[in-house]
C-alpha positions as semicolon CSV with decimal commas, in nm:
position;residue;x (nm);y (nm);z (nm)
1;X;-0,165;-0,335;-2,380
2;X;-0,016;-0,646;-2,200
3;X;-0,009;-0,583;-1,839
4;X;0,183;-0,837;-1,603
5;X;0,344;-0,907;-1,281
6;X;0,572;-1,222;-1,337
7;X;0,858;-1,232;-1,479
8;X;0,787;-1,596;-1,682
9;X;0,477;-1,363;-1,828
10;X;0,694;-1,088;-1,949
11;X;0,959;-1,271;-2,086
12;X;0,716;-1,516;-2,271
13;X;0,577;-1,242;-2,398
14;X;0,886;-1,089;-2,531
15;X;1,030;-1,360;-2,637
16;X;0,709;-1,394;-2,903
17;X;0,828;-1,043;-2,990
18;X;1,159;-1,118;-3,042
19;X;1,134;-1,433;-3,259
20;X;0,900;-1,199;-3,497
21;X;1,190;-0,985;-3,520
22;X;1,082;-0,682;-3,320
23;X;1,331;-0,439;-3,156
24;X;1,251;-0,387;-2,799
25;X;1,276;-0,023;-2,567
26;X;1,224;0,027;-2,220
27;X;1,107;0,269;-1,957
28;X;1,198;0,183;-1,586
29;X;1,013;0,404;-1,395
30;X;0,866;0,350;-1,035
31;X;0,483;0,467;-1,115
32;X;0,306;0,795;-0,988
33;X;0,375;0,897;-1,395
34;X;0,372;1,208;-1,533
35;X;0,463;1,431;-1,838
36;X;0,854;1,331;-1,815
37;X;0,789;0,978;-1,803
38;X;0,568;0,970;-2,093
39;X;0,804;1,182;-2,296
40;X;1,017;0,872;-2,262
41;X;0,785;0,625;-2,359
42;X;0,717;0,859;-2,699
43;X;1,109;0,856;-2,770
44;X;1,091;0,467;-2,734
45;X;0,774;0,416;-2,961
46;X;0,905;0,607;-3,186
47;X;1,262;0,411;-3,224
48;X;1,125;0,066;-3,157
49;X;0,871;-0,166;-3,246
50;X;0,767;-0,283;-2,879
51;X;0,796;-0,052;-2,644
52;X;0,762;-0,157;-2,225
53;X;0,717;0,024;-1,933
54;X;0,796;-0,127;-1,537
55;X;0,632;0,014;-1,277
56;X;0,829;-0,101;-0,925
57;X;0,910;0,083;-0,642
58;X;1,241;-0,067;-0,527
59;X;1,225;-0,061;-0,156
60;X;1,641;-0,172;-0,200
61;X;1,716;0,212;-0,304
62;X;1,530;0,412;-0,037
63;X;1,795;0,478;0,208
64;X;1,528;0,629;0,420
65;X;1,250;0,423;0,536
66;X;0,981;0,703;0,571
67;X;1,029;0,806;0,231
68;X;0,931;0,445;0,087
69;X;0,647;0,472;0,264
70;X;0,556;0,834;0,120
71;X;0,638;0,775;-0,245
72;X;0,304;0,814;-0,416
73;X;0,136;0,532;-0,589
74;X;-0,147;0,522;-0,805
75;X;-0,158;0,243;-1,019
76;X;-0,496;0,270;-1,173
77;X;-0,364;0,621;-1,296
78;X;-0,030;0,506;-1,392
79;X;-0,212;0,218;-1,659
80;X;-0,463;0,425;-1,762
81;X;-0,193;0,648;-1,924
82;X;0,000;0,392;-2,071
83;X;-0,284;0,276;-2,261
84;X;-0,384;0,637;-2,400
85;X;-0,001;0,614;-2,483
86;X;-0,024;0,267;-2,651
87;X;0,216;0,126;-2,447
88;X;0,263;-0,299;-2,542
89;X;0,373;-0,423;-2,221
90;X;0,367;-0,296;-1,833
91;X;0,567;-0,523;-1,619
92;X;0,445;-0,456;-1,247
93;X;0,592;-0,719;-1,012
94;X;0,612;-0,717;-0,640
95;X;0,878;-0,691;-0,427
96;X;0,903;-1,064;-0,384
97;X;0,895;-1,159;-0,698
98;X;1,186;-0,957;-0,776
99;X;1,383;-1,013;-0,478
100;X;1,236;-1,364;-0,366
101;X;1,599;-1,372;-0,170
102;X;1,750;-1,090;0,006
103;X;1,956;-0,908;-0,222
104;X;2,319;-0,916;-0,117
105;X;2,514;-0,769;-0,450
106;X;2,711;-0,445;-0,385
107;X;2,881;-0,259;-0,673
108;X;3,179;-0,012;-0,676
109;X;3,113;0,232;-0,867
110;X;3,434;0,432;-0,724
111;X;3,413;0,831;-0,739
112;X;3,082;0,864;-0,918
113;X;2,875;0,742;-0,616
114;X;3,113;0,928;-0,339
115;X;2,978;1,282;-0,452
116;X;2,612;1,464;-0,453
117;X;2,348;1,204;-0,420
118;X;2,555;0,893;-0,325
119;X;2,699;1,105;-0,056
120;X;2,355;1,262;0,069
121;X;2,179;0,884;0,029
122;X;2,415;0,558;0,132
123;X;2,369;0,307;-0,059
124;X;2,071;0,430;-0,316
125;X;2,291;0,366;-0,638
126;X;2,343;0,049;-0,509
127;X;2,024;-0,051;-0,534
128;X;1,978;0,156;-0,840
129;X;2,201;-0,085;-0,970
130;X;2,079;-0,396;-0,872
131;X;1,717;-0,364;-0,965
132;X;1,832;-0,216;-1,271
133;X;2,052;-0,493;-1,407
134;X;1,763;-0,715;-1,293
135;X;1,521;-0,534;-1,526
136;X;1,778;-0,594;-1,802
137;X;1,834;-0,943;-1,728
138;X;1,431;-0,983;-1,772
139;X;1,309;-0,754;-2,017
140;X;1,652;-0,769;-2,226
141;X;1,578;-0,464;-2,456
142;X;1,769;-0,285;-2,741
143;X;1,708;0,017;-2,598
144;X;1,629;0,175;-2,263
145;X;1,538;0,522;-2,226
146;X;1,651;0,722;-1,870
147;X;1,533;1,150;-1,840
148;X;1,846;1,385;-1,732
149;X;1,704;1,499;-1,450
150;X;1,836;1,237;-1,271
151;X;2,192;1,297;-1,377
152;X;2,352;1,113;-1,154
153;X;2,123;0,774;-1,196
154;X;2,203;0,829;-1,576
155;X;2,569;0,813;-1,535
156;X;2,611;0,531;-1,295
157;X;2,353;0,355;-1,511
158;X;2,623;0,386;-1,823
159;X;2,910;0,258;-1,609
160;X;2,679;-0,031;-1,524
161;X;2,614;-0,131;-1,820
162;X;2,999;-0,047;-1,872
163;X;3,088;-0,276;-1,610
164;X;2,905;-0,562;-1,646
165;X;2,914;-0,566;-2,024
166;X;2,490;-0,530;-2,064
167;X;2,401;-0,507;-2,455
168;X;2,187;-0,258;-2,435
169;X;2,192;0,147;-2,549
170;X;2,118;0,384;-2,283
171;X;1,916;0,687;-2,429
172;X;1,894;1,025;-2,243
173;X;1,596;1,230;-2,240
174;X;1,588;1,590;-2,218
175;X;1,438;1,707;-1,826
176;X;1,068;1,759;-1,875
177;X;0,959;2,086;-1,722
178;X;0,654;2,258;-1,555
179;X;0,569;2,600;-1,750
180;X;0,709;2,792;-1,469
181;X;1,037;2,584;-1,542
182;X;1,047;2,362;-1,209
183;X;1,136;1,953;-1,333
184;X;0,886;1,691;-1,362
185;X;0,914;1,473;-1,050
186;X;0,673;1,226;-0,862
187;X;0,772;1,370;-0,584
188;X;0,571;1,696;-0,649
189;X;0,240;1,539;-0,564
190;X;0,361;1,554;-0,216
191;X;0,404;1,924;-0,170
192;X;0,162;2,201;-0,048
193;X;0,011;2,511;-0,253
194;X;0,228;2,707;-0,124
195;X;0,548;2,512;-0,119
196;X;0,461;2,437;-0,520
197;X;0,473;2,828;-0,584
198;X;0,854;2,822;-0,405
199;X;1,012;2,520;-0,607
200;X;1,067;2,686;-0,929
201;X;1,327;2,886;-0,750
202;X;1,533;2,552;-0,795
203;X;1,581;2,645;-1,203
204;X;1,604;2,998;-1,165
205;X;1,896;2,992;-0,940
206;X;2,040;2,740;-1,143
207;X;1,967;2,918;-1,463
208;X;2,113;3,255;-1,280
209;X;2,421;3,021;-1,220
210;X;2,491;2,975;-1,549
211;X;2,486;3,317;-1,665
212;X;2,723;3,411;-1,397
213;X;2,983;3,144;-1,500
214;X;3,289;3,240;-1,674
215;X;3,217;3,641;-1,486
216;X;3,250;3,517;-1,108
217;X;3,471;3,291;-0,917
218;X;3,282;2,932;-0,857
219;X;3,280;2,966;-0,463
220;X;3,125;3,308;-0,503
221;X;2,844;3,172;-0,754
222;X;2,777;2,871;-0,530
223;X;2,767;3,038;-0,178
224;X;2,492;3,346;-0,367
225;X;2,317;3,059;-0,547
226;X;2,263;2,862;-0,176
227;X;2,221;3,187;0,048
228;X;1,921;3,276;-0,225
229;X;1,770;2,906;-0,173
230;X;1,855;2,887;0,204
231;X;1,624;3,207;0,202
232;X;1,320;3,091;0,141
233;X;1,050;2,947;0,313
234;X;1,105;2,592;0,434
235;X;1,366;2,522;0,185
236;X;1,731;2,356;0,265
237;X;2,002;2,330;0,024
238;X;2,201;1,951;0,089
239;X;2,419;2,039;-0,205
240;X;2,461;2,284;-0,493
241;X;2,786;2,239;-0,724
242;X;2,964;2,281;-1,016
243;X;3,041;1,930;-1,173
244;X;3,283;1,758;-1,476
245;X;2,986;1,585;-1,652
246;X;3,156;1,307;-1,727
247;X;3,327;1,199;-1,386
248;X;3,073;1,441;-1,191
249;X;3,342;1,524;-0,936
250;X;3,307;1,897;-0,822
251;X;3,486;2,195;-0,976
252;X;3,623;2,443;-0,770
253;X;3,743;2,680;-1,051
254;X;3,696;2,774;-1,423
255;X;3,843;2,388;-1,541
256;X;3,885;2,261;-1,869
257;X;3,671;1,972;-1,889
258;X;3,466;1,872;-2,215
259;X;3,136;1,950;-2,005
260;X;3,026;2,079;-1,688
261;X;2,692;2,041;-1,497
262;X;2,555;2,253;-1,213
263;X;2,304;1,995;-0,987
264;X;2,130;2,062;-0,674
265;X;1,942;1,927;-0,435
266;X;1,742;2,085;-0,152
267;X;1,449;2,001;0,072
268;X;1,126;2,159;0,067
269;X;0,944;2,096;0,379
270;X;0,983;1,729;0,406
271;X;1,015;1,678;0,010
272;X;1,313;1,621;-0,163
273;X;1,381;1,767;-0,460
274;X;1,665;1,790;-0,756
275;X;1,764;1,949;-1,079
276;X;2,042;2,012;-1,276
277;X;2,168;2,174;-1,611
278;X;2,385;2,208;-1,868
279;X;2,663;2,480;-1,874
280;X;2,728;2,551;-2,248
């Protein structure tokens, strides 16, 4: 495994790759790994020949300051994974070797940022989008692999690539999930015994959602679904909706769209969490 932190390493080392004829996949992923991200890194190795994994935590995409500060990082850990995973390249670079000039690019991504998380977080896709197309530019792979938990990310990521006319296939991954059904997140490190045994309430509701749709008007499943959430201990619901997957715009009534997502988000304490599934 080929661990570096310039970018004149990592491309010289994929360009090697390249000129042997090699097909390239890629994991973006901002460290503190677990199941889910490895689950990711097996669908690449298994449709490519090299696979690479980045490990950056974009400070561009934290809206919140504290919560840059918070995000866990344990890089030892991280590596020592990826090698048990036979991972060929990690690409770990700094902040200032990505961004040795403050970034000014700003995308419009029009309604699909205005709603759940790009309403809740100013300007996160933004940077979402900017280190991603960076990690393109650099890496340049056939293939790059993105988990469904983070719905939202997935979708702007397509119109991205979309937009700006990137040749490379975006693969979706399944969301990766605890046995008692709560979704694989970094962010878990950070909460408490006792907050862990609440979270799983995320998927139930949303699973109890589901079952209800079709039965119950929307408003009536959405206001039950965040009362129930509201409810319990140190937990606050910033949004809980019905969606069009494809233009992720809320639905306010039994729609015919060609598919529909419920997605949450709430806080637990003072870590944030999200989930969403399929409906049908």
């Amino acid at each position: 495994m080929f661990v570096s932190g310039t970018i004149k390493e990592a491309r010289a080392y994929l360009q090697k790759q390249k000129k042997a004829g090699k097909s390239v996949g890629f994991v973006p992923t901002m460290g503190a790994l677990h199941e889910g991200h490895l689950s990711l890194l097996r669908c690449a190795r298994s449709e490519n020949d090299v696979t690479v994994v980045s490990i950056f935590v974009n400070p561009i995409q934290f809206n919140n300051p504290a919560d840059l500060v918070k995000y866990p990082r344990d890089l030892h850990r991280d590596l020592d994974s990826l090698e048990k995973e036979h991972c060929d390249l990690v690409f770990t670079p700094s902040a200032s070797e990505m961004y040795p000039e403050p970034e000014t690019r700003e995308y419009d991504f029009g309604d699909l940022t205005r709603v759940m998380e790009g309403k809740c977080r100013p300007g996160h896709f933004n940077g979402v989008a900017v280190v991603v197309q960076k990690l393109f530019g650099i890496i340049q792979p056939g293939r790059a692999y993105f988990g469904e938990k983070d719905f939202q990310q997935l979708a702007v990521i397509r119109r991205l690539v979309e937009m700006e006319n990137i040749p490379v296939e975006i693969v979706a991954c399944p969301t990766k999930r605890e046995p008692d059904g709560l979704a694989m997140s970094s962010r878990n490190q950070r909460l408490s015994h006792a907050q862990r045994k609440t979270a799983p309430i995320l998927y139930q509701v949303l699973k109890q959602a589901r079952s209800e749709y079709g039965d119950i008007p929307l408003h009536s499943i959405t206001t039950k679904a965040i009362k129930t959430l509201n409810n319990q201990p140190e937990m606050q619901v910033e949004y809980f909706t019905f969606v069009d997957a494809s233009t992720l715009q809320p639905l306010t009534e039994h729609q015919k769209v060609s598919g529909i997502r419920i997605c949450v988000a709430a806080t637990l304490g003072s870590v944030r969490l999200i989930d969403n599934i399929p409906v049908g």
